[in-house]
C-alpha positions in Angstrom: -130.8 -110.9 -154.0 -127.9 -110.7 -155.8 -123.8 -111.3 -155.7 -123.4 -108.7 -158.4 -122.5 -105.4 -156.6 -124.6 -102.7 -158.8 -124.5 -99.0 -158.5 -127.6 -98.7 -156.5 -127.4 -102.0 -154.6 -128.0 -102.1 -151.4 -124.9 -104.7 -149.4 -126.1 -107.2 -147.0 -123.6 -107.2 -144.2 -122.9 -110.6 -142.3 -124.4 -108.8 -139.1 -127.6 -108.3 -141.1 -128.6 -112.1 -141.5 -130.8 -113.3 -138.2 -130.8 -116.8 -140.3 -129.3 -118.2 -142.7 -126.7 -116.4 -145.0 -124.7 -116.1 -147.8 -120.7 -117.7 -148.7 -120.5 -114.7 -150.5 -121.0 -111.1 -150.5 -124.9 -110.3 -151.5 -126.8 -107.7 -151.9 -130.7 -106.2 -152.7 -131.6 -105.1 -156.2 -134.5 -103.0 -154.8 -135.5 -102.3 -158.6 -136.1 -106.0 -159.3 -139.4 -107.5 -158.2 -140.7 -110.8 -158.1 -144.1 -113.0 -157.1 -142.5 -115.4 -154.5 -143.6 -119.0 -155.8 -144.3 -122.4 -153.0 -141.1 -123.9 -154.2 -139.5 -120.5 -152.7 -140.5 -121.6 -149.0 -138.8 -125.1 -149.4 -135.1 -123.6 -150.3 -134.9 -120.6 -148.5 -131.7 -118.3 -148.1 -132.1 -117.2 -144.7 -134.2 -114.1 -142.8 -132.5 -110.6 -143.3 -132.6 -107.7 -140.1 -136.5 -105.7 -140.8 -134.5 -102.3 -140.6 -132.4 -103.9 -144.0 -135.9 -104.8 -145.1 -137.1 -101.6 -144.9 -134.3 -99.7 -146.4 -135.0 -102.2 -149.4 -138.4 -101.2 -149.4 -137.9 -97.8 -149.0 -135.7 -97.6 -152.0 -138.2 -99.6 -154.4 -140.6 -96.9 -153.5 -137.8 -94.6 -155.6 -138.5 -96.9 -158.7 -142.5 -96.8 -158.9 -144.4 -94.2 -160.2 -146.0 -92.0 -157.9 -150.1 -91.5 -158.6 -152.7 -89.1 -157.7 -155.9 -89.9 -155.8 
């Protein structure tokens, strides 16, 4: 997550945070991926809405190669 609004970001809206949230506008960088670390599950942000999730997840599928069986 980000506060930097990028071309291809994806906006969290208020409505989207089930816990949790942000003081200012955030959004998903569904090109940027990261291992999530122990120290992650002691500070965390808050839980996002699945169907945000999935949109998120459906747009990183856009940004990794495609292979053949």
């Amino acid at each position: 997550m980000t506060t930097t609004d990028h071309p291809e970001g994806i906006s969290v809206p208020n409505d989207a945070w089930i816990r949790g949230g942000s003081k200012t506008q955030a959004y998903i960088s569904p090109w940027y991926v990261t291992t999530i670390k122990h120290r992650d599950f002691d500070d965390q942000q808050g839980e996002l809405a699945e169907a945000l999730v999935t949109d998120a997840v459906e747009a990183l599928h856009n940004y990794i190669p495609r292979t053949s069986v």
